[in-house]
C-alpha positions in Angstrom: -48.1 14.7 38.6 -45.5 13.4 40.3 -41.8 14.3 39.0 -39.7 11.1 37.2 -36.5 10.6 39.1 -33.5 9.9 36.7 -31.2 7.6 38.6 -28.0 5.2 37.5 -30.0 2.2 37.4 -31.9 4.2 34.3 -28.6 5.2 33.2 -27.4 1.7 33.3 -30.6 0.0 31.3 -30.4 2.9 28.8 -27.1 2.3 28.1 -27.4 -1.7 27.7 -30.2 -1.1 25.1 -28.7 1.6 23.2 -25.3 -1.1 22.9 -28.0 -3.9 21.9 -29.8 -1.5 19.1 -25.7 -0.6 18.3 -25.2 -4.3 17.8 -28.4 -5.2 16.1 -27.7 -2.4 13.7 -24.4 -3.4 12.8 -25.7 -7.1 12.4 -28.2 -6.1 9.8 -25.6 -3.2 7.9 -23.3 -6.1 7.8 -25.4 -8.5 6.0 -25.2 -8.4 2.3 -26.1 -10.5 -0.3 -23.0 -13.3 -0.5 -23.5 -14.6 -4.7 -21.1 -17.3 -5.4 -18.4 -17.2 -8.5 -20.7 -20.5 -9.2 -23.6 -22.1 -7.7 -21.8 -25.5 -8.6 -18.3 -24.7 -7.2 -17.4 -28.3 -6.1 -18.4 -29.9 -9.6 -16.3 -27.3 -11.2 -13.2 -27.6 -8.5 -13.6 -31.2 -10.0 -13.0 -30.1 -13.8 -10.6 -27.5 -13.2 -7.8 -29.5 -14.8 -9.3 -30.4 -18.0 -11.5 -27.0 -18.0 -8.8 -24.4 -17.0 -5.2 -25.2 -16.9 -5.4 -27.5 -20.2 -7.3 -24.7 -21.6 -4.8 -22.2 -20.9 -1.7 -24.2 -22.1 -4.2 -24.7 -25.5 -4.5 -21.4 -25.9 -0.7 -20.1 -25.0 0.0 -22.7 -28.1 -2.0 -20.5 -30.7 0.3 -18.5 -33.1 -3.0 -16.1 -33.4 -5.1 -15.4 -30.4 -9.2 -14.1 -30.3 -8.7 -10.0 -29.7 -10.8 -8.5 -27.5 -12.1 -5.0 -28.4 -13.6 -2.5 -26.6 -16.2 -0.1 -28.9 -18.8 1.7 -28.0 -21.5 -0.2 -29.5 -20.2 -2.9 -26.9 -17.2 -5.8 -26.4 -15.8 -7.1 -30.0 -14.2 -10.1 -30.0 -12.7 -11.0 -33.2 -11.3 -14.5 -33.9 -8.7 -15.3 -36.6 -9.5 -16.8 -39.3 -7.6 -20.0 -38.4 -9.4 -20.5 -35.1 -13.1 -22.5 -36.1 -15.0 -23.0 -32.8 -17.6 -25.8 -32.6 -19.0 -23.9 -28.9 -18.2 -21.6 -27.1 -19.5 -19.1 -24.3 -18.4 -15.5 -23.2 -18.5 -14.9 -19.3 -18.3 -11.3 -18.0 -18.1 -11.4 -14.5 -19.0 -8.2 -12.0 -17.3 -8.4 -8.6 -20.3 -7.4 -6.3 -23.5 -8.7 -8.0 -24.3 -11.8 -9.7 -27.2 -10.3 -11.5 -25.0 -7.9 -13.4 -23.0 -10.4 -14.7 -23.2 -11.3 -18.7 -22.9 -14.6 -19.8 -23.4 -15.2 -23.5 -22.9 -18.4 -26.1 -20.6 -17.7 -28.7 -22.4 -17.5 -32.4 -19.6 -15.7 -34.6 -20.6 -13.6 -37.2 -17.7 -12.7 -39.8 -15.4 -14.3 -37.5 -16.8 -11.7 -35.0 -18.9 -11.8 -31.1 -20.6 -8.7 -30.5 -21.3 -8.4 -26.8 -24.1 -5.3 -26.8 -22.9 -2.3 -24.7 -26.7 -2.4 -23.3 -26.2 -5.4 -21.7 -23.1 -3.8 -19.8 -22.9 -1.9 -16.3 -19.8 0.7 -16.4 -17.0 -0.4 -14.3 -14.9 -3.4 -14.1 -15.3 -7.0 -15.3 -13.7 -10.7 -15.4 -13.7 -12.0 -18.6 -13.6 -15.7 -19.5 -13.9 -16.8 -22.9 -14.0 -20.4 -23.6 -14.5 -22.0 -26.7 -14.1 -25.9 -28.4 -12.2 -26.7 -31.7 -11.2 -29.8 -33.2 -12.2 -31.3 -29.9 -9.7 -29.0 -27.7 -10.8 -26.5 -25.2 -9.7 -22.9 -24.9 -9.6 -20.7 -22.4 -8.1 -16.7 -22.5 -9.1 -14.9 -18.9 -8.9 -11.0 -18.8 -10.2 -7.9 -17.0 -12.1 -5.4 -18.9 -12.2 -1.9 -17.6 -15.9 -0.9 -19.6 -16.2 2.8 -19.6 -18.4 3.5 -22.6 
């Protein structure tokens, strides 16, 4: 059998592919999933006025605002008495996956929205809770630290 010579050319063609296989393996570490904050972003940019910033101002105006509560049977969000909504939804948004996000309509019992702590992922979320009454929209953001 006759004995493999090792020379730079080798050398040189090793290294090339062990650079490509560095590349290709950063390429494919690199990709991860990329969920949007919302699938319709531009019809939303579109609303923002009326949806967010009219919202907010509504909702600065309140003399009694919705509390959120943190138990451990889950999120407690617990309306005044004064505050009627006709709808309404709860979004609890996680920063790195879509899926673990919890959105949920608002259906108040005792002036009260239970969100269940089994629908929750520890760690952090954005809140939004948005509701309708008398025909004006609300809006209070907030992060939520759930630890339970």
């Amino acid at each position: 059998m006759a004995k493999f010579n090792f020379t730079w050319g080798h050398g040189v063609i090793l290294a090339l592919v062990g650079f490509m296989a560095f590349i290709l393996s950063l390429i494919f570490l690199a990709d991860t999933p990329g969920d949007l904050v919302s699938e319709n972003y531009y019809e939303h940019s579109l609303n923002y006025q009326k949806e967010t910033i009219e919202a907010e101002k509504n909702t600065n105006a309140l003399a009694h605002k919705p509390e959120v509560k943190l138990q451990a049977n889950g999120i407690n969000i617990v309306f005044p008495e004064e505050i009627q909504p006709s709808e309404g939804s709860v979004l609890l948004m996680r920063g790195a996956y879509a899926k673990d996000d919890v959105k949920d309509t608002l259906r108040l019992r005792n002036q009260q929205q239970l969100i269940p702590a089994a629908k929750l992922q520890k760690g952090e979320y954005d809140m939004e809770l948005r509701w309708k009454s008398n025909g004006d929209f609300y809006l209070i953001k907030k992060r939520i630290e759930w630890g339970y």
